[in-house]
Residue, then its C-alpha position, 0 to 999 in steps of 0.5 A: x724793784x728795789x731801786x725803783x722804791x729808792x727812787x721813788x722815796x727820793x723823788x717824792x722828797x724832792x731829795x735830787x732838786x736839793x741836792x743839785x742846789x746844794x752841788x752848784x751852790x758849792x761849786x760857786x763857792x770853789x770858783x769865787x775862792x779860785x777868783x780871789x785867789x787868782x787876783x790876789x797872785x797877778x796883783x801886778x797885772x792891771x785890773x781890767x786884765x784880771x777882770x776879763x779873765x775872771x770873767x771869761x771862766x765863771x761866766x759859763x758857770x754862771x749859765x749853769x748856776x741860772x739853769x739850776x736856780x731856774x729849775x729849782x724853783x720851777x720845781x718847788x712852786x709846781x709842787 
């Protein structure tokens, strides 16, 4: 029962919606630091190679970041 009434004050504040925005926005930040990084250590490979590695692990990720923008907005306009 308690844990019903938690949730339901989460809900009703939309607190979870937050708070995956929020977890995603942050894992953007961790992977665009890790992208930097890596280009910055293989400076001496050729920059279309460093590219199509970037490109190959944060484009999974960003499937995850339009699914959650996607929802997150979804979510605040019904409302």
């Amino acid at each position: 029962m308690n844990l019903t009434r938690i949730w339901d004050w989460i809900d009703k504040r939309d607190i979870d919606k937050h708070v995956v925005s929020i977890v995603v926005l942050y894992g953007t930040k961790i992977l665009t630091s890790w992208a930097m990084a890596f280009a910055t250590a293989h400076a001496d490979k050729p920059g279309l190679e460093i590219a199509a590695i970037i490109a190959a692990v944060t484009a999974p990720y960003m499937a995850l970041q339009a699914a959650a923008i996607k929802f997150y907005f979804d979510s605040r306009s019904t409302s």
